[in-house]
N, C-alpha and C positions, 0 to 999 in steps of 0.2 A: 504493500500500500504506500510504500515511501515513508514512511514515519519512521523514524531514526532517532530522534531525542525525544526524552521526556523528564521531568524533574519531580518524582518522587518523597514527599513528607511522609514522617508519621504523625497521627494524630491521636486524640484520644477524645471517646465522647465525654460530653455536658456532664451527662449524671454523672460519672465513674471523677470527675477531675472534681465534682461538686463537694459526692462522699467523701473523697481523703482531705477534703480538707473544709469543710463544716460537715460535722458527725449527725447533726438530722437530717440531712439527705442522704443519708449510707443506704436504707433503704432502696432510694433510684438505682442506684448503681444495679442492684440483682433484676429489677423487673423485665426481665425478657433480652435485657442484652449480654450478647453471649460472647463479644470479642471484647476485650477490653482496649487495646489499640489497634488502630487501622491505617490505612494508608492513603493517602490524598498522591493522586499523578494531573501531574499539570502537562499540557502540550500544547503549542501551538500549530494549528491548519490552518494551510493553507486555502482549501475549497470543501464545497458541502458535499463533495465526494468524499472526499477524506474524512470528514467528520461522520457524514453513514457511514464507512468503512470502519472505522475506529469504534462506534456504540455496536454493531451489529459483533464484530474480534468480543465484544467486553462481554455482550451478554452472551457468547457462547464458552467462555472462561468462567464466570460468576453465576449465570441463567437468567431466565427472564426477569427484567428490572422491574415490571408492574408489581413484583411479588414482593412482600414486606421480608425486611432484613436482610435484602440479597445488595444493594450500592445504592449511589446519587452519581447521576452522571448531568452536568451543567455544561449547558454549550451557550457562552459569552462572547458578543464579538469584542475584539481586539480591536482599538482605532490606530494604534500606535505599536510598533516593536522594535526595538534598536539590541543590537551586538549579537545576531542571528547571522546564519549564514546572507551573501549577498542577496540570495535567492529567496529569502522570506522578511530578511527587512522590509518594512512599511514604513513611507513615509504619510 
């Protein structure tokens, strides 16, 4: 598909970061979630080709995204990107 970079975080959810540190919400942390960190992957596309290519790759790795607990996948346009290859720089 041409996708060659991506930038990678880890993250951790609301409840779980809430619980360790005020003790009455410890509680959230257990209710139904089951990972305690996750990971957020950033990428920039070029075309809404690439962006269907890229969500269709996801949910066949993770499964269908309508289904609760399975991702979030956000598609933002970009107005601006600098220090990309020539070829995805936007001015």
């Amino acid at each position: 598909m041409g996708i060659d970079r991506a930038t990678v975080v880890d993250s951790i959810g609301m409840a779980h970061l809430m619980a360790d540190r005020i003790p009455v919400f410890s509680r959230f942390a257990s209710l139904g979630v089951s990972e305690r960190y996750n990971r957020m992957i950033f990428v920039i596309l070029k075309s809404k080709e690439q962006v269907d290519g890229a969500i269709d790759v996801i949910q066949e790795v993770v499964g269908d995204l309508s289904k609760p607990r399975t991702g979030v996948v956000c598609v933002i346009p970009v107005e601006r990107a600098l220090g990309l290859d020539e070829k995805l720089d936007s001015h």
